[in-house]
Backbone as numpy.savetxt, mean C-alpha at the origin, in Angstrom:
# Nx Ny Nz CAx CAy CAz Cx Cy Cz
-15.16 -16.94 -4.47 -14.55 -15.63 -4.75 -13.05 -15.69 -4.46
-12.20 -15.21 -5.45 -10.39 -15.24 -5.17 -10.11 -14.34 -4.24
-9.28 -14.44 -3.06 -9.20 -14.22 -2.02 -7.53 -13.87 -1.94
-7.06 -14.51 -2.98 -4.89 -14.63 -2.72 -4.62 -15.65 -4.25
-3.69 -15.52 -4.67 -2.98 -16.01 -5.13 -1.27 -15.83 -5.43
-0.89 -17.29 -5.46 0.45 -16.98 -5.83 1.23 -17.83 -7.03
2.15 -17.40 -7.84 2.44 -17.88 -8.71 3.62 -16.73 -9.62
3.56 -17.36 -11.26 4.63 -16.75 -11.49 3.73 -15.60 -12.58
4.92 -14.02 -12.65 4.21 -13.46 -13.33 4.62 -13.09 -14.80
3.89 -13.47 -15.69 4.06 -13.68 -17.06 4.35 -12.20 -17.70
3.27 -11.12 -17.50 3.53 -9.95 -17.96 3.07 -8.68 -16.93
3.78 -7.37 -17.08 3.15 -6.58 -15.94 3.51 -4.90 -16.71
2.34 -4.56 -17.20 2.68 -3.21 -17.54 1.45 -2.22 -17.40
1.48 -0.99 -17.27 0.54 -0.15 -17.15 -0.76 -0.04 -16.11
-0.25 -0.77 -15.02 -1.04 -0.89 -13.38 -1.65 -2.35 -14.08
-1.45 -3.34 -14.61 -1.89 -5.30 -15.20 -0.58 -6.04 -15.28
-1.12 -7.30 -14.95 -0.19 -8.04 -15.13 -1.09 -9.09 -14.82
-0.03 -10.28 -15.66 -1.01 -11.94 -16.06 -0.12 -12.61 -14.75
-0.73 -13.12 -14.24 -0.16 -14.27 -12.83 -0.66 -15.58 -13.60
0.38 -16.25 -13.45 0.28 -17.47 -13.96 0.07 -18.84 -12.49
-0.78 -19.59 -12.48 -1.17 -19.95 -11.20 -1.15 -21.90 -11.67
-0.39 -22.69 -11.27 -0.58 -24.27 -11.26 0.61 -24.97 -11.60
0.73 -26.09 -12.22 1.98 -26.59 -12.09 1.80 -27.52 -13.17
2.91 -28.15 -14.22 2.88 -29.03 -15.17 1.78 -30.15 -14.88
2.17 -31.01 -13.64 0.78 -31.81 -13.72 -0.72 -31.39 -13.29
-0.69 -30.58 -13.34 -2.23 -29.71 -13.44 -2.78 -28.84 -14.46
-1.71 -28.36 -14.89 -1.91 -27.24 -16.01 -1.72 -26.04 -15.35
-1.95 -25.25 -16.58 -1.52 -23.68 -15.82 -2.87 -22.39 -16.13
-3.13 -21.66 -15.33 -4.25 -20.76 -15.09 -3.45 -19.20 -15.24
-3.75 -18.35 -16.36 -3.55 -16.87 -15.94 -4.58 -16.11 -16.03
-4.23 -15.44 -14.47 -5.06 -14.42 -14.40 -4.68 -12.92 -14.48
-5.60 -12.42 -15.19 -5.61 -10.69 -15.21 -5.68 -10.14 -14.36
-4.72 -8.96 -13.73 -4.99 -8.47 -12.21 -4.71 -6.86 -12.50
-5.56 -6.34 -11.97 -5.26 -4.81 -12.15 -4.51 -4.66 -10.85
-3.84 -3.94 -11.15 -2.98 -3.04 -9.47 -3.12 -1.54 -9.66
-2.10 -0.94 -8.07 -2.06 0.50 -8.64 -0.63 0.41 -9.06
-0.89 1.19 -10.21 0.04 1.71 -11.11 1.04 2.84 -10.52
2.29 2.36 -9.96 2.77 2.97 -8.58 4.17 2.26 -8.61
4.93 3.02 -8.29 6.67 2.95 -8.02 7.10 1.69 -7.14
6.08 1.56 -6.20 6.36 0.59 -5.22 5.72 -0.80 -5.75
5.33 -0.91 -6.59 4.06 -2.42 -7.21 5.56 -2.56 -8.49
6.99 -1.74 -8.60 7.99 -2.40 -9.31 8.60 -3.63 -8.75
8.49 -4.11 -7.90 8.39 -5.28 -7.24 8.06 -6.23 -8.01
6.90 -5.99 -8.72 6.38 -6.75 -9.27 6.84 -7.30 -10.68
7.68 -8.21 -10.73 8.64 -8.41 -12.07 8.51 -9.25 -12.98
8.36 -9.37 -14.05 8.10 -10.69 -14.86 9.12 -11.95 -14.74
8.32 -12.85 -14.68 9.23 -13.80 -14.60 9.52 -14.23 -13.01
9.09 -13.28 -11.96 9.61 -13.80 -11.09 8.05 -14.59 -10.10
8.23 -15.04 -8.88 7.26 -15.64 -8.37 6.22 -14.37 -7.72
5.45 -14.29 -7.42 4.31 -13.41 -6.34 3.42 -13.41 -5.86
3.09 -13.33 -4.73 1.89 -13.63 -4.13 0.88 -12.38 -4.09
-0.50 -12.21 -4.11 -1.29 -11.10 -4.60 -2.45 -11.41 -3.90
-2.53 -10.75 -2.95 -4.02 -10.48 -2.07 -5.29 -9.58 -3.19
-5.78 -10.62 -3.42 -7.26 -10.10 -4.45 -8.42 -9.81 -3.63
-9.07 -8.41 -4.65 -10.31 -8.32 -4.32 -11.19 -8.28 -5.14
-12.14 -9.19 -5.65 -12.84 -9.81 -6.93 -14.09 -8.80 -6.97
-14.31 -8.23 -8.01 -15.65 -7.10 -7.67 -16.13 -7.99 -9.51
-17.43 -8.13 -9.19 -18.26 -8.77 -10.04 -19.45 -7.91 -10.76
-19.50 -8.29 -11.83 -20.54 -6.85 -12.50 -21.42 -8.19 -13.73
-22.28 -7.05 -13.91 -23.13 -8.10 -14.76 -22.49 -8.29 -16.05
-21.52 -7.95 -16.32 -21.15 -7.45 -17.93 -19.28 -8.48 -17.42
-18.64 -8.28 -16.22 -17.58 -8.58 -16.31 -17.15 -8.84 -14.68
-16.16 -9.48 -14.29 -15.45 -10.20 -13.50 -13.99 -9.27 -13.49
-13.59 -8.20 -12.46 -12.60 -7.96 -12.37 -11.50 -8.15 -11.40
-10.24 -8.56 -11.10 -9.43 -8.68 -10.42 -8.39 -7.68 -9.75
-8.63 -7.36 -8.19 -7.64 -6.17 -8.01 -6.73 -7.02 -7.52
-5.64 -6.83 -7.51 -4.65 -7.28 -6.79 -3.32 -6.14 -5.94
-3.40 -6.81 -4.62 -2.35 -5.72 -3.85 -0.91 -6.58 -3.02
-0.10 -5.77 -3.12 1.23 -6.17 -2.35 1.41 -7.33 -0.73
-0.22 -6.31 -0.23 -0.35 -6.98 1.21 -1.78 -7.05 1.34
-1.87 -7.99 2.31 -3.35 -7.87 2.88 -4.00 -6.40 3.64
-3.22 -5.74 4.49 -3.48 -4.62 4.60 -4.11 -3.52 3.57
-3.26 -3.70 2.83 -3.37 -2.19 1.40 -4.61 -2.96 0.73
-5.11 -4.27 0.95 -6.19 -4.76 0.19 -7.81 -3.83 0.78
-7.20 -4.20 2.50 -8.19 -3.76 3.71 -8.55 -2.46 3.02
-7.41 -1.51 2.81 -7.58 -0.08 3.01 -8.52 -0.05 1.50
-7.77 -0.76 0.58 -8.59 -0.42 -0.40 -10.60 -0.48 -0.38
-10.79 -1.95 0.34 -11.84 -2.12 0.50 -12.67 -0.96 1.12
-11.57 -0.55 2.19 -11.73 0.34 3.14 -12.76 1.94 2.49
-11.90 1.77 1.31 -12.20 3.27 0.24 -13.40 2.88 -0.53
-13.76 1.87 -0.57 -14.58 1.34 -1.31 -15.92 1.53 -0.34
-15.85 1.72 0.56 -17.00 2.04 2.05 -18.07 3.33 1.57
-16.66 4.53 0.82 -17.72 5.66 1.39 -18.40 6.13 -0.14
-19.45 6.38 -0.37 -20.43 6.63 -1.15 -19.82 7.60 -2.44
-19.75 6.70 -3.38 -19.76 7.58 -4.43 -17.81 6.99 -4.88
-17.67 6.12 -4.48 -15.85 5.79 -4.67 -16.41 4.19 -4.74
-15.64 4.24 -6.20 -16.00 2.59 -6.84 -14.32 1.87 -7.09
-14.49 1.10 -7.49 -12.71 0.11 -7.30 -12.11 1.07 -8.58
-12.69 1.75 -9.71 -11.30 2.67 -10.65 -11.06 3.64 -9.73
-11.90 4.08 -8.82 -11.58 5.45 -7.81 -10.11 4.87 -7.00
-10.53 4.23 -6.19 -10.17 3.68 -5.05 -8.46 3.30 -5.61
-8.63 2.66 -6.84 -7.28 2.33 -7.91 -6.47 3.45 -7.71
-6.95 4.53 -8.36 -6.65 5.28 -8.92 -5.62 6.05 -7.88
-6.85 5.97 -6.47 -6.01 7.05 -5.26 -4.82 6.02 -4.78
-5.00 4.67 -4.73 -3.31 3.84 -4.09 -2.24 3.85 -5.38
-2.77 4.56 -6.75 -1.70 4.56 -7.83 -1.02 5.88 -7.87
-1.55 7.16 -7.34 -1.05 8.31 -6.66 -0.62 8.21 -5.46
-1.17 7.54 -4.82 -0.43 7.59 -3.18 -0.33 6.06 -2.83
0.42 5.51 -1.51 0.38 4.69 -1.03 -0.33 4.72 -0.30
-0.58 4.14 1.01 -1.88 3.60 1.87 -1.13 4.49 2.78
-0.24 4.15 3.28 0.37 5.38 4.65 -0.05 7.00 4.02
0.39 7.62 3.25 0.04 8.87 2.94 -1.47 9.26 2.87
-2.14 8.36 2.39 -3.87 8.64 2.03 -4.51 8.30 3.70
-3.84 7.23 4.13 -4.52 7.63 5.68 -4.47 8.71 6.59
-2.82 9.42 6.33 -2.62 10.48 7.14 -3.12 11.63 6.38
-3.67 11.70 5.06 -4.68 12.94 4.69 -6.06 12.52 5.59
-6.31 11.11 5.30 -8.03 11.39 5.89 -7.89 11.41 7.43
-6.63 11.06 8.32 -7.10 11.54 9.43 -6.80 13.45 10.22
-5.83 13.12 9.20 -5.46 14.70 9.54 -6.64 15.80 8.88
-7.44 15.14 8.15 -8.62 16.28 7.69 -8.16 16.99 6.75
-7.00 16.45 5.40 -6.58 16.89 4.64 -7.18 16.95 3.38
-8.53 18.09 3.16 -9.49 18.15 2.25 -8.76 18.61 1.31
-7.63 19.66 1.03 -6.99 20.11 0.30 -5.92 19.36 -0.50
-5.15 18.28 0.52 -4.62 17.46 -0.44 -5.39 16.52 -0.95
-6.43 15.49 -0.73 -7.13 14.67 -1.33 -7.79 15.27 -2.33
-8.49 16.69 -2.73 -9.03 17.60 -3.85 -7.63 17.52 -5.08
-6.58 17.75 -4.08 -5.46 17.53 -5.20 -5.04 16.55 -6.18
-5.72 15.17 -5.35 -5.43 14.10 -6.63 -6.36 13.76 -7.57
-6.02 13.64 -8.69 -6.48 13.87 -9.95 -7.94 12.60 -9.52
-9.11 12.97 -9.77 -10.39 12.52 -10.19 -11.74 12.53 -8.52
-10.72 13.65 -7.60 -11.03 13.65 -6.52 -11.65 15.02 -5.98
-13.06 15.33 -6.32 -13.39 16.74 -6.29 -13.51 16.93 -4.60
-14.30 18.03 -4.62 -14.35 18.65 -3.17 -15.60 18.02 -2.40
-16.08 17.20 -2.55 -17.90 16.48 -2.03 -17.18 15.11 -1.95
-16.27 14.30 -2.68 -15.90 12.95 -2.78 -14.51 13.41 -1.35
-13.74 14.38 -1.71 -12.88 14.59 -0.11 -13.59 14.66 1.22
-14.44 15.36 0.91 -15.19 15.78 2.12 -15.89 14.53 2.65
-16.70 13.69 2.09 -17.41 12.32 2.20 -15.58 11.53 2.83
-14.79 11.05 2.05 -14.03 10.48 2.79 -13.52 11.00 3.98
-13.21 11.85 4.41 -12.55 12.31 5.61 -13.88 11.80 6.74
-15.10 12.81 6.49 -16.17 12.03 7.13 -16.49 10.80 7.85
-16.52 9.79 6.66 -16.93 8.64 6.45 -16.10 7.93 6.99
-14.90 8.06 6.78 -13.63 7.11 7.01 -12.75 7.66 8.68
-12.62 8.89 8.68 -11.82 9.21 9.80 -11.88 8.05 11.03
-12.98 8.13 11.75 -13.34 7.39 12.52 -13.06 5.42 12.51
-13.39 5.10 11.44 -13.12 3.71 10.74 -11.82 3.39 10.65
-11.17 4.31 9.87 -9.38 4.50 9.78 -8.83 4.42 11.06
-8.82 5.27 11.88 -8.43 5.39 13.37 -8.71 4.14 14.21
-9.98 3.73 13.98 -10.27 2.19 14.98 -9.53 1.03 14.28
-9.19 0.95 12.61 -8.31 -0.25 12.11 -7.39 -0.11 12.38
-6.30 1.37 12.72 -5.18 1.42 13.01 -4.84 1.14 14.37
-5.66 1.72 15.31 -5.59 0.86 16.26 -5.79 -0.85 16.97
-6.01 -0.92 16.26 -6.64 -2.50 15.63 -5.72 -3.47 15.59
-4.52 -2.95 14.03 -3.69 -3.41 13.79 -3.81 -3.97 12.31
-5.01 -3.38 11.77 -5.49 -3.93 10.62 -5.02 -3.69 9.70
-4.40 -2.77 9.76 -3.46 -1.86 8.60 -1.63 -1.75 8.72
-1.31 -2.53 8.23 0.41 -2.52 8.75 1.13 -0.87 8.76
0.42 -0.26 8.16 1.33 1.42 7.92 0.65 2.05 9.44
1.54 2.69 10.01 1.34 3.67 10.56 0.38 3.27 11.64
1.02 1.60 12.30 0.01 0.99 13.47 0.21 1.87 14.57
1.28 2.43 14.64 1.25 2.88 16.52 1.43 4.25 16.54
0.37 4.72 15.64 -0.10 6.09 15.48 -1.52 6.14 16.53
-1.30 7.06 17.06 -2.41 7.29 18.37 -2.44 8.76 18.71
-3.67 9.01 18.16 -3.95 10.53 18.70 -3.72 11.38 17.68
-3.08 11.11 16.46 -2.13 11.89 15.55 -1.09 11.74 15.63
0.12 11.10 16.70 0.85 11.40 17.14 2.23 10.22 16.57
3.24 9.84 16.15 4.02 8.56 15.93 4.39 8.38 17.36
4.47 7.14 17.81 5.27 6.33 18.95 6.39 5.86 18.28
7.54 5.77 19.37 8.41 5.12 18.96 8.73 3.88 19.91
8.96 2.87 19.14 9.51 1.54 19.26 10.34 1.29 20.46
9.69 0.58 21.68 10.65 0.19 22.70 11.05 1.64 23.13
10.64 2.22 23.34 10.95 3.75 24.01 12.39 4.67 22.73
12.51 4.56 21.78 13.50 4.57 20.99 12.86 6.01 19.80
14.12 6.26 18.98 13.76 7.56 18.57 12.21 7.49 18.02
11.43 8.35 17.64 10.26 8.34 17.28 10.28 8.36 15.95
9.22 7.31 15.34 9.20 7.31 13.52 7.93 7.69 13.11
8.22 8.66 12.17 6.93 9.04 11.58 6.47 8.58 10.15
5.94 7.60 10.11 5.79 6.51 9.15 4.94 6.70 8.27
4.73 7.66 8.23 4.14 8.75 7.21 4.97 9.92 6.65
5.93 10.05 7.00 6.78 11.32 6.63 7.69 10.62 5.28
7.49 11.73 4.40 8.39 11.62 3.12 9.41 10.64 2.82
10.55 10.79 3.87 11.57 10.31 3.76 11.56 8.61 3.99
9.96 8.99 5.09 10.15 7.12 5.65 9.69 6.75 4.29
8.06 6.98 3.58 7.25 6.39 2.80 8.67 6.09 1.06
9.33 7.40 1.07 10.43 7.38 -0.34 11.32 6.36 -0.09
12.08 5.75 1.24 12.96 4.95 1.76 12.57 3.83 1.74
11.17 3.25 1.89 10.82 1.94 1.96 10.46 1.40 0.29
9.35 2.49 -0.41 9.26 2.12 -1.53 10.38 1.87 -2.50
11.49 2.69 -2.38 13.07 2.57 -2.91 13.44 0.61 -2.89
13.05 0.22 -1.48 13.73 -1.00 -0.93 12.82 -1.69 -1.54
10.97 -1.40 -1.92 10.62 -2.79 -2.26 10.84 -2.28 -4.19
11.61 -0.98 -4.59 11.60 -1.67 -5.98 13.38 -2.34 -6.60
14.08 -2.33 -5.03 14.97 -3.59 -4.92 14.54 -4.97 -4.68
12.94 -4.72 -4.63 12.99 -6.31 -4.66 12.28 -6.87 -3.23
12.32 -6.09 -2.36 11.86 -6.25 -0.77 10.67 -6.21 -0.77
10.19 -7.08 0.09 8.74 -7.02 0.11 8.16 -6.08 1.05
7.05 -5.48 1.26 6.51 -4.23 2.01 6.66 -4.30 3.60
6.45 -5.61 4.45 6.57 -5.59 5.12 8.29 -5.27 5.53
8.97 -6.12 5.00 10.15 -6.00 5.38 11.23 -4.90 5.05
10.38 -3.99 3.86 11.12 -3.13 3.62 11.02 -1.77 4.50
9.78 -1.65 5.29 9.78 -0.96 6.72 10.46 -1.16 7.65
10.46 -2.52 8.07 11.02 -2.95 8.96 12.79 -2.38 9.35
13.28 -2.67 7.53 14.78 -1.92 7.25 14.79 -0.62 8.27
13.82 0.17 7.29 13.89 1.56 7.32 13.54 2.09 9.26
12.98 0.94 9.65 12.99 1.79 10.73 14.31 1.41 11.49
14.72 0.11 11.16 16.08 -0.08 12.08 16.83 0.81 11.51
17.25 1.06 10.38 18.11 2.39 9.65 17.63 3.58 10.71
16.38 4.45 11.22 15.63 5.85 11.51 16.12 5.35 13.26
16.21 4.38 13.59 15.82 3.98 14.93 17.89 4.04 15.41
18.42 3.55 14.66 19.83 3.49 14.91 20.52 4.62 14.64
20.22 5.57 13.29 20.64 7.43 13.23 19.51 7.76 13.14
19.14 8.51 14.30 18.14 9.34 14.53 18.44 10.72 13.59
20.15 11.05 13.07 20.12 11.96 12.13 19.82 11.95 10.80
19.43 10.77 10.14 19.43 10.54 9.11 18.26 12.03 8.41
18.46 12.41 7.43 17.60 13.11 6.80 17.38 12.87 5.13
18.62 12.26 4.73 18.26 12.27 2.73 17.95 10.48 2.73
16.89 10.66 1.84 16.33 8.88 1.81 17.86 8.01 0.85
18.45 8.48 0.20 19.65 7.77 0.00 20.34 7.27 0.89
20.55 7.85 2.03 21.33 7.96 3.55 20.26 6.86 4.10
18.91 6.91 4.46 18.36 6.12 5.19 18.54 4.39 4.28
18.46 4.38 2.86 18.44 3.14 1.97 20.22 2.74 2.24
20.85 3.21 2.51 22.49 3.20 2.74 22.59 2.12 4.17
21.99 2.63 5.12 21.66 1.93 6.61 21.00 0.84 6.71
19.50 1.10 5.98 18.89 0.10 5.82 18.92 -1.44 5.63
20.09 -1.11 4.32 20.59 -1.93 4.08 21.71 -2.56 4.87
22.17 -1.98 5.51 23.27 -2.56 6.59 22.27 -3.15 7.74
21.18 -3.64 7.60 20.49 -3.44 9.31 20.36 -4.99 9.94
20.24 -5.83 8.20 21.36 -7.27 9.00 20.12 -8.28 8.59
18.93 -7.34 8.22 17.69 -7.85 7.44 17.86 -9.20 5.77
């Protein structure tokens, strides 16, 4: 079962793209990879190299390929894939509306009203995830299993080395980082920016202003 790959990517439009995987003296392999179809997966560029944490779901009729940014957002996806009645187009569908930081802080905050809000997500499929997942979500984040929103405890953001507090779920952080990886940054590191940017002006408030710092942060 495909587990990762990396290589170069041939084409990428409409949440697909062909990864091209081997080398002249071997030959070359492309594979079809669905993603979510999402602001932050612009990263993802033709022509250039990428690495893609897969999750291979097998059917009697067909062989499909998900592919995600990080191993984490793979977790979470799997993660969605747990609670009854949410299959991999569901699960797609909710990281191509939201990122993984925002959809965790609906299911732990008990946000039945925004998860009803995204399109193919009635009121019995919200209710089952918040359920199902709250508890699960909360023990991976404490864990460390999930890179978004690790040193969230209680509901609450910690901040770094005793330093201003980041809420790594709030608008400005989640708009500021995705900005940086569709410059090109990869997910991990494009947090990393954003918090030395939030952590050094604690005034920052417009995500232009935080991508302005960020970028100064020496990353």
């Amino acid at each position: 079962m495909l587990a990762y790959l990396s290589g170069i990517i041939k084409e990428r439009q409409n949440g697909e793209m062909i990864l091209v995987v081997g080398s002249d003296s071997q030959g070359f392999v492309g594979y079809q990879i669905k993603t979510p179809d999402h602001p932050r997966y612009e990263a993802y560029l033709p022509q250039q190299k990428a690495e893609v944490y897969l999750y291979t779901h097998v059917r009697e009729d067909a062989l499909d390929l998900y592919g995600f940014l990080s191993a984490s957002e793979k977790n979470f996806f799997m993660t969605l894939l747990s609670v009854s009645g949410v299959g991999p187009k569901m699960a797609l569908s909710l990281l191509s509306q939201f990122d993984e930081a925002a959809l965790i802080e609906m299911i732990l905050s008990g946000d039945k009203e925004g998860l009803t809000g995204i399109s193919g997500v009635g009121k019995k499929t919200a209710e089952r995830m918040i359920l199902e997942l709250k508890d699960t979500v909360q023990k991976k984040l404490e864990a460390g299993v999930f890179a978004v929103a690790s040193n969230r405890k209680s509901g609450r953001s910690q901040s770094a080395a005793g330093g201003t507090a980041i809420d790594r779920s709030s608008k400005l952080f989640i708009e500021a980082y995705l900005a940086l990886q569709g410059l090109g940054y990869k997910e991990i590191q494009a947090k990393q920016m954003v918090e030395a940017a939030i952590q050094k002006k604690a005034e920052l408030n417009k995500v232009e202003d935080v991508i302005k710092h960020a970028l100064q942060s020496g990353f």
